[in-house]
C-alpha positions in Angstrom: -22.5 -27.1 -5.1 -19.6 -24.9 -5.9 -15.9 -26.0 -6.9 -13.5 -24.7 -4.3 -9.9 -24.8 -4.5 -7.7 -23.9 -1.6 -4.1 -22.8 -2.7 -1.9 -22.7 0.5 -3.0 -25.7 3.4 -0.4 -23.3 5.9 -2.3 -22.0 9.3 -5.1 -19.9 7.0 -6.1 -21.8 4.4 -6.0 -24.8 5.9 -8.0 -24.1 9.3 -10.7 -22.2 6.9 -10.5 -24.6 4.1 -10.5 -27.5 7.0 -13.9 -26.1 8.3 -15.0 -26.1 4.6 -14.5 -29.7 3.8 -15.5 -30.5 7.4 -19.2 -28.9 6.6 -19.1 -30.9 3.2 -17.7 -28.7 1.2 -16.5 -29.6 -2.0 -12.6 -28.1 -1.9 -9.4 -29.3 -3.3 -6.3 -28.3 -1.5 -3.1 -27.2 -3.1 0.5 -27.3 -1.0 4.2 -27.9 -2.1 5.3 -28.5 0.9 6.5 -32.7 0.6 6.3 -33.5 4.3 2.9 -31.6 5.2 0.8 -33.3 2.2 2.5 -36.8 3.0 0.7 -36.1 6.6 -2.0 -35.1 5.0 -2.4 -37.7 3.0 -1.4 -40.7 5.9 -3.0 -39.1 8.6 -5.6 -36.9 7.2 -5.4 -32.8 8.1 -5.8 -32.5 11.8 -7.2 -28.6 12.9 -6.8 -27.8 16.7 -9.6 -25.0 17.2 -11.7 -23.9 20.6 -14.7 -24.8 19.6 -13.4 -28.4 19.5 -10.2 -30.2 17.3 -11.2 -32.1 14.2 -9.7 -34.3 11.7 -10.7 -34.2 7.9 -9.6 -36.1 5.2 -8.8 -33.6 2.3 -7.8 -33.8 -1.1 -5.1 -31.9 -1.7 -2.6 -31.7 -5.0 0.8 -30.3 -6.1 0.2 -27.1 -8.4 1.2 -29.0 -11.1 -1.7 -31.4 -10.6 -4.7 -29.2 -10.1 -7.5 -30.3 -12.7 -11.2 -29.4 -13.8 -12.2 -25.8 -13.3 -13.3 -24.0 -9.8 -15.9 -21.6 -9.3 -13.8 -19.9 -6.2 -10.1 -20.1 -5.6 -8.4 -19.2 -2.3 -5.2 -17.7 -2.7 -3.6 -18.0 0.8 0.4 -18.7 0.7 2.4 -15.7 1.7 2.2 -12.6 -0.4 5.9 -13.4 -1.7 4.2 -16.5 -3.8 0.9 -14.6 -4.7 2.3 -14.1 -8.4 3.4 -18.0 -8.7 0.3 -18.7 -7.0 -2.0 -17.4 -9.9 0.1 -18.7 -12.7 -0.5 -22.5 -11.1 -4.4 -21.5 -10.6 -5.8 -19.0 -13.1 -6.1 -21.8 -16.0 -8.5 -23.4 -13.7 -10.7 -20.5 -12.3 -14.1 -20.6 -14.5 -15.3 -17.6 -16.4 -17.0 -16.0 -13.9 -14.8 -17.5 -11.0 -13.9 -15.4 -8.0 -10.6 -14.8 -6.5 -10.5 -14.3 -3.2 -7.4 -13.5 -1.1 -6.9 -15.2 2.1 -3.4 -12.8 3.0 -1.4 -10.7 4.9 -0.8 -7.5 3.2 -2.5 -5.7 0.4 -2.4 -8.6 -2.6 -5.9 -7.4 -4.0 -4.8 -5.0 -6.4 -2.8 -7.6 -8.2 -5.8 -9.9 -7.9 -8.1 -7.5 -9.8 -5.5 -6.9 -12.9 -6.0 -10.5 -13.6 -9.7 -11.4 -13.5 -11.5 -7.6 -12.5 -12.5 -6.0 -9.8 -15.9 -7.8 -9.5 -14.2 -11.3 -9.4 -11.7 -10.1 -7.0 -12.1 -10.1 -2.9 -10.2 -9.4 -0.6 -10.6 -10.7 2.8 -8.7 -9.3 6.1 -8.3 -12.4 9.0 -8.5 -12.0 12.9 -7.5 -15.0 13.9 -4.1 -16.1 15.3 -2.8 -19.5 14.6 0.4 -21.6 13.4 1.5 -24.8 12.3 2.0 -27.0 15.1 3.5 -30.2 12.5 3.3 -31.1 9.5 -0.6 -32.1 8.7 -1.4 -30.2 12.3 -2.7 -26.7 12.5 -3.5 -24.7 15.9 -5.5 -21.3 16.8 -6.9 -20.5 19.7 -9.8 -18.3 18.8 -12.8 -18.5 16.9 -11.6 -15.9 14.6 -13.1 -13.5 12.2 -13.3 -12.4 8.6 -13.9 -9.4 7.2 -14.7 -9.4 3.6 -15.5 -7.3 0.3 -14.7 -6.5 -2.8 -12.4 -3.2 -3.5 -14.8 -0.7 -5.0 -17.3 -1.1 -1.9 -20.4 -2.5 -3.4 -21.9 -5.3 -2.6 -22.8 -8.1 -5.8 -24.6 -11.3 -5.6 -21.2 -13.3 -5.8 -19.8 -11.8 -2.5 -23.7 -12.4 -0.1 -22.7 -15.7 -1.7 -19.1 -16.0 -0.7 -20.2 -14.5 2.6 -22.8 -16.5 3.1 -20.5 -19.8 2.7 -17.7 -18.5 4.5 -19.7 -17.2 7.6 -21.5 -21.2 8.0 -18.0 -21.8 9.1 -16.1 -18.8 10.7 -18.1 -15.7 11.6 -17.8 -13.2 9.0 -19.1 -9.8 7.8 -19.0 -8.1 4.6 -17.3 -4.4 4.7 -17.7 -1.9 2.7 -13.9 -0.6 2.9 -12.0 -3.8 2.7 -8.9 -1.9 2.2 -9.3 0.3 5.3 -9.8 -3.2 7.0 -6.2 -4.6 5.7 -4.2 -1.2 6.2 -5.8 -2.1 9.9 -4.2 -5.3 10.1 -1.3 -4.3 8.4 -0.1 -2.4 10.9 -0.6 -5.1 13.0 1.2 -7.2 11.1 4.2 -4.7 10.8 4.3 -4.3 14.7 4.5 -8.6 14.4 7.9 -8.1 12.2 9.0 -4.6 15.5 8.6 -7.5 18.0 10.8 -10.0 15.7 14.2 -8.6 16.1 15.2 -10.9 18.9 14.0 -14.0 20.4 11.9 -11.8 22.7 8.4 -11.0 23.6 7.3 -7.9 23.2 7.0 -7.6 27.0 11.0 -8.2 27.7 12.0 -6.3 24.4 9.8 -3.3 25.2 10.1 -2.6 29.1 13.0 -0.1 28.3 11.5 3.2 27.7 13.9 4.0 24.8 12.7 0.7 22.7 9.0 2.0 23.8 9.5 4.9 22.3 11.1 3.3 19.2 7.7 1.3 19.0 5.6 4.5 19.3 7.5 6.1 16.1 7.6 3.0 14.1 3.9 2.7 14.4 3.9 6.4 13.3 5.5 5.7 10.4 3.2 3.0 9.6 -0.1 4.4 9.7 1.4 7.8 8.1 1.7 5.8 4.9 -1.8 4.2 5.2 -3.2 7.8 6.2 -1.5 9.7 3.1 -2.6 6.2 0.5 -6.4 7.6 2.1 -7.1 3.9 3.8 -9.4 4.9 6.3 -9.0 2.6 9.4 -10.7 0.8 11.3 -10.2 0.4 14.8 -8.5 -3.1 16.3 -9.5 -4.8 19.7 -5.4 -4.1 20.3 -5.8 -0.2 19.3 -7.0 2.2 16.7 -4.7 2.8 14.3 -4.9 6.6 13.9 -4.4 7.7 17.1 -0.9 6.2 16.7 -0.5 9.1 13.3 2.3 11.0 14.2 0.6 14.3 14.4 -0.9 13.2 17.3 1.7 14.5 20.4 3.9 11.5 21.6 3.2 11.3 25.1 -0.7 10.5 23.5 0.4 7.7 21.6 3.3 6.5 23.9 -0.3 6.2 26.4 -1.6 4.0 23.9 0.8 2.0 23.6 1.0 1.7 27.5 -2.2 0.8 27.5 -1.9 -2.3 24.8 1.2 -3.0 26.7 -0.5 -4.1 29.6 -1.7 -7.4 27.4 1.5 -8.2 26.3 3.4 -11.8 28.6 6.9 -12.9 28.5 6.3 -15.9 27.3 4.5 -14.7 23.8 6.2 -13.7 20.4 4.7 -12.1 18.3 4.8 -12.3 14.2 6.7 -14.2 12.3 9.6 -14.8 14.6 9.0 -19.0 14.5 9.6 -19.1 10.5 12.3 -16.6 11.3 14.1 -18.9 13.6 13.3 -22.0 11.2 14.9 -20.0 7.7 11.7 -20.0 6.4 11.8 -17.0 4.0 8.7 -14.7 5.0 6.6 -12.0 3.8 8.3 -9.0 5.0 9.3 -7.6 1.2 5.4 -7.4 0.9 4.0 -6.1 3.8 6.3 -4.1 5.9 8.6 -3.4 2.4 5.2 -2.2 1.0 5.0 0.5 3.7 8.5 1.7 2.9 8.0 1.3 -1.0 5.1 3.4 -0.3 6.2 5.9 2.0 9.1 6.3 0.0 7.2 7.6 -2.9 5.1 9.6 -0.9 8.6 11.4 0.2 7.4 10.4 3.8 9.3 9.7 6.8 10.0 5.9 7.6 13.3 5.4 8.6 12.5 3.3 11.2 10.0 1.5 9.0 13.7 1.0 6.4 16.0 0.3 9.3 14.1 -2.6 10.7 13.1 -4.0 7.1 16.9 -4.2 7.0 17.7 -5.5 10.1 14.6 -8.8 9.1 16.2 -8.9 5.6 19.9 -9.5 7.2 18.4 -11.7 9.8 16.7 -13.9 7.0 20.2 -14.1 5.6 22.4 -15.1 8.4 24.3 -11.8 8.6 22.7 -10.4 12.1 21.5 -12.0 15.0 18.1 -12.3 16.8 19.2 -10.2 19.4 17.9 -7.3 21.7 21.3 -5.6 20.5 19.0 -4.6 17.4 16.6 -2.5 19.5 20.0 -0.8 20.8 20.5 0.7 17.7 17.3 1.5 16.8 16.7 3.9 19.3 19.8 5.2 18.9 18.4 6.4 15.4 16.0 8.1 17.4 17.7 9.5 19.6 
């Protein structure tokens, strides 16, 4: 049986990990967060799922406690720890151990600088879910995992990886992971559009100007990911590239009607909840990626730039969550 070590027990790697140790899996868990391992450790890690809640007893560690050597390591904290995260686990990967991220964003590429691009995979998540407490984890799907490594082919290592994965979560191996996480990625940038104000998309988006704003944003998005040649995949919410801007507006403005209609007043969408708790998120690394990028493409994303801003300032107390902040994004619009 094969070493497993899970670095991050947050919403990800602990419901995936959690369905790992539940099947008999042997995994260590790694966390810094004080309060969540002491309920861990009291109370064991409770997983709220559809398919019916468990409770597993885990063993989980501070980074500075990790011993023995794993044959796969999980990296899933938020792409802002990804470079302290392999420091704490590469002296404990084995030779031929892989990496496999577990993450919002495109952390892969930094994966493969440190152990190759054979050891590396990269895995894009479906599967909404949060931390209800500390020790308690909640999603409400089933979820899915698309896997692979970055050059496409498919090794004996990754049937393995998805072979244990998929006992657990359903899964499939791709052979275009990264078109897979530009996918999500936009979807993860529309979560940090619909996080200006303590608002679901449904009350911050019924004006047509902040529509519109969401049309363009989205644009800017999938302009980067279109000119970096990630060829997308499409999303039960939408398919990416008929949001590109050389598509006429009034097409994707339709789109976006049509998603619209799932949208309820009572959701919010990305990572509003760590917003509102001062939990520093993942914004410099996912929706700053898309600038960074666009930027040295010479590409349009002002939009993209104004609401990285408008999170950074949030995160920092200088600006409210307030629909005010849609206000003055259309007005650079308009």
């Amino acid at each position: 049986m094969e070493r497993l070590l899970v670095m991050g027990t947050g919403p990800i790697g602990g419901i995936i990990g959690g369905r790992l140790a539940r099947a008999g899996q042997d995994v260590i868990f790694v966390d810094v967060d004080e309060e969540h391992i002491a309920a861990i450790c009291a109370n064991g890690l409770q997983v709220d799922v559809p398919d019916g809640p468990f409770n597993v007893k885990i063993s989980i560690a501070r980074p500075d406690e990790i011993q023995g050597k794993f044959d796969i390591v999980f990296i899933a904290v938020r792409s802002n720890y990804t470079a302290d995260t392999l420091k704490a686990a590469l002296p404990h990967l084995t030779d031929n151990g892989l990496l496999v991220s577990l993450q919002n964003g495109i952390n892969p590429p930094l994966l493969e600088k440190e152990v190759g691009p054979d050891r590396t995979v990269g895995v894009a998540i479906r599967m909404g879910s949060r931390r209800v407490a500390p020790g308690q984890l909640y999603t409400d799907s089933r979820g899915h995992l698309y896997l692979g490594h970055l050059h496409g082919r498919t090794t004996l290592e990754l049937r393995n990886l998805h072979e244990l994965l998929n006992s657990v979560i359903p899964s499939e191996i791709t052979a275009n992971i990264l078109a897979v996480l530009w996918s999500k990625l936009t979807y993860t940038c529309l979560g940090y559009f619909g996080s200006l104000a303590d608002a679901s998309l449904a009350t911050s988006c019924s004006d047509k100007r902040n529509r519109g704003s969401l049309v363009e944003f989205m644009g800017e998005v999938v302009a980067v990911g279109d000119a970096l040649g990630a060829r997308f995949i499409p999303l039960d919410e939408y398919n990416p590239p008929d949001l590109h801007p050389r598509r006429p507006f009034q097409d994707r403005l339709s789109i976006i009607n049509n998603y619209a209609r799932s949208w309820k007043p009572e959701d919010r969408k990305g990572p509003l909840r760590q917003m509102q708790q001062g939990i520093v998120t993942e914004v410099d690394y996912t929706l700053g990626y898309v600038v960074q990028e666009g930027n040295k493409l010479c590409l349009n994303v002002r939009i993209c730039e104004a609401v990285l801003d408008m999170i950074r300032d949030i995160q920092k107390g200088k600006r409210q969550l307030q629909l005010q902040n849609y206000e003055e994004i259309a007005g650079l619009i308009s």
